[in-house]
C-alpha positions in Angstrom: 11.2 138.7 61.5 12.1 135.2 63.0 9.8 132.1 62.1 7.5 130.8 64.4 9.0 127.7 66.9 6.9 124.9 66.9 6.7 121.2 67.9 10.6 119.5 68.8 12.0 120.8 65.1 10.8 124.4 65.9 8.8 124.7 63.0 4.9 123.6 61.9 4.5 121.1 60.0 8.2 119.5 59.8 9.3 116.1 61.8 12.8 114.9 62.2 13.4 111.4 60.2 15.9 108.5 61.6 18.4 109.1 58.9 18.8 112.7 60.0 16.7 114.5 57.1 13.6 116.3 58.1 10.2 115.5 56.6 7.1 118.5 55.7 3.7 117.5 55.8 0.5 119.6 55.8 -3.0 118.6 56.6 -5.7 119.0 54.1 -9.4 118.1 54.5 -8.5 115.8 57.5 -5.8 114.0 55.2 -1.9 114.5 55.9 -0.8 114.9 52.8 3.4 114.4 52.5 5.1 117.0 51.3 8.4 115.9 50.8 12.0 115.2 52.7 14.3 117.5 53.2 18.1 118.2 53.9 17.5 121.4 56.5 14.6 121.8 58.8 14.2 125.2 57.4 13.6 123.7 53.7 11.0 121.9 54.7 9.5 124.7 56.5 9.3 126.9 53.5 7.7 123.9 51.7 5.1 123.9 54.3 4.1 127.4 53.8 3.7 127.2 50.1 1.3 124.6 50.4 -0.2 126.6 53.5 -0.3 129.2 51.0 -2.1 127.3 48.2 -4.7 126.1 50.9 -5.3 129.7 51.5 -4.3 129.8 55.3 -3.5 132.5 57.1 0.0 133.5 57.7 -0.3 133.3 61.2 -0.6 129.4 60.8 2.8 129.7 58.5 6.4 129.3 59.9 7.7 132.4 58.0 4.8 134.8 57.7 6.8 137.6 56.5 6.3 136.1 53.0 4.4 138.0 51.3 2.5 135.8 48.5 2.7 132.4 47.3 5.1 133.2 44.4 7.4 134.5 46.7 7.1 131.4 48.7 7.5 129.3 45.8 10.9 131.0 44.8 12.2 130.4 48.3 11.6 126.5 48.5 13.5 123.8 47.1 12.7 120.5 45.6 12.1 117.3 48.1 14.6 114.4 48.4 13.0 111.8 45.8 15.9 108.6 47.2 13.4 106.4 45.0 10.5 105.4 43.2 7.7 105.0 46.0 9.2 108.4 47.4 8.8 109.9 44.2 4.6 108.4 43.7 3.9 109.7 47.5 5.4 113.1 46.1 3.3 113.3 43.4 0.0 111.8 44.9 0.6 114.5 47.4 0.8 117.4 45.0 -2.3 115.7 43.1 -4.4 116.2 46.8 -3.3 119.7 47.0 -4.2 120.2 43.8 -7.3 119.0 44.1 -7.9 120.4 47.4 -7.0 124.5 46.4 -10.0 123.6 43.3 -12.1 122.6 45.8 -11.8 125.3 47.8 -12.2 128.1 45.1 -14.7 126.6 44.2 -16.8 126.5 47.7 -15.4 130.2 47.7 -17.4 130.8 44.2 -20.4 128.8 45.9 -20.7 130.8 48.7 -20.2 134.4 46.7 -22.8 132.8 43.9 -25.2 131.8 46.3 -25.8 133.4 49.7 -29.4 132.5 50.3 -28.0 128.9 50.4 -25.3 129.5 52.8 -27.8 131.3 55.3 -30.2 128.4 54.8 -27.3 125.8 55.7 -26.2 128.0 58.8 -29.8 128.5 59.9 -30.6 124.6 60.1 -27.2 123.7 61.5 -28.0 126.4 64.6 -31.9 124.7 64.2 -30.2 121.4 65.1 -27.6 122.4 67.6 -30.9 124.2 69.7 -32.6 121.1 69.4 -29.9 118.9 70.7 -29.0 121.2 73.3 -32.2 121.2 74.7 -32.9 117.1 74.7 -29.5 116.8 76.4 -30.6 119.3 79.2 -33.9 117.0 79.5 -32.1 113.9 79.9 -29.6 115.9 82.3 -32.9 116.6 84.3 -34.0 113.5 84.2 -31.2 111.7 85.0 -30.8 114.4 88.0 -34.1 112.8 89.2 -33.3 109.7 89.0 -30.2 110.1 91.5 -32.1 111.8 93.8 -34.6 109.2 93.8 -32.2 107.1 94.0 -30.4 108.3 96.7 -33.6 109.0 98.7 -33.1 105.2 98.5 -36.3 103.6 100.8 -37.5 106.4 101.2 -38.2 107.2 97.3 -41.7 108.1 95.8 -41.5 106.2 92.7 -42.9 102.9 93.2 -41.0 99.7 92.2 -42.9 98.9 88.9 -42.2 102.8 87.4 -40.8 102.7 84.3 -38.7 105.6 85.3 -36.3 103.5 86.8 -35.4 101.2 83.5 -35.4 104.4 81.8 -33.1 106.4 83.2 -31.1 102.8 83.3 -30.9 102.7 80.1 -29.8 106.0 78.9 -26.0 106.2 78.5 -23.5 109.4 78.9 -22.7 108.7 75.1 -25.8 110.1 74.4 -24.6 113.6 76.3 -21.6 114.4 74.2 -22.4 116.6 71.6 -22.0 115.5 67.7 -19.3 115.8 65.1 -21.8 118.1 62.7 -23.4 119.6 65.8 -20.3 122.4 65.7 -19.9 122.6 62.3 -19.1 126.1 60.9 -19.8 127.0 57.3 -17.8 130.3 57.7 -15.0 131.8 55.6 
């Protein structure tokens, strides 16, 4: 099976550097982590996948998802370019955030399996909270939706000068509309 195409190199994961090498980096926990410089696009593609692997992903998200397991992965990659010293730290302070990243996620797998009761709690207030915000951003949508037709009503408005529902529909912002970073967050596997 061909690898997935992606992004101008044709691969996830893997950028063209100026002096012609190609570079593999992998996101993990919101940090790109460096994975290394390679001679041919399609090393650093395979160095991609076995960290893809290691972070558990799944092999659609890989460029050569015919591989069947991480070992296998492992065999097929080579060894980054290390031209010097600071290369070589960035290397290793990479693998040291993988590391620590696949620990951390077997053990949030081992949380969840150990305790489910917690994991339905956690899901049950985050839906508690998105319902709730939902709802006061549909009020302040109504309101709002008030205030323009009052205020396009213009003379010929009911609400008197002196109502405070003028100032506080003036002071609301559409900042307040947009949902939340937490207010999607999924605690699936």
């Amino acid at each position: 099976m061909a690898p997935r195409r992606r992004s101008n190199t044709g691969f996830i994961g893997v950028r063209l550097r100026p002096a012609g090498h190609f570079a593999a980096e992998i996101t993990a926990g919101g940090t790109r982590v460096w994975l290394g410089t390679f001679y041919t696009k399609e090393a650093a593609a395979r160095a991609y996948d076995v960290a893809a692997w290691r972070f558990g992903r799944p092999r659609h998200e890989m460029n050569f998802p015919e591989v069947r397991s991480l070992t296998e992965a492992q065999s097929l990659s080579t060894e980054p370019l290390l031209r010097s010293q600071g290369e070589a730290r960035r290397y290793r302070a990479g693998q040291r955030r993988i590391d620590t990243t696949e620990a951390d996620e077997q053990f949030m797998a081992q949380w969840r399996r150990d305790h489910p009761g917690d994991v339905e709690a956690t899901r049950a207030f985050w839906k508690e909270k998105q319902t709730y915000r939902r709802e006061r951003r549909a009020g302040k949508r109504q309101r709002r939706a008030e205030y323009e037709a009052e205020y396009a009503k213009g003379e010929a408005s009911t609400w008197g000068e002196d109502d405070e529902r003028w100032s506080w529909n003036l002071t609301t912002t559409a900042s307040e509309d947009t949902p939340s970073e937490d207010e999607d967050f999924d605690f699936s596997d």
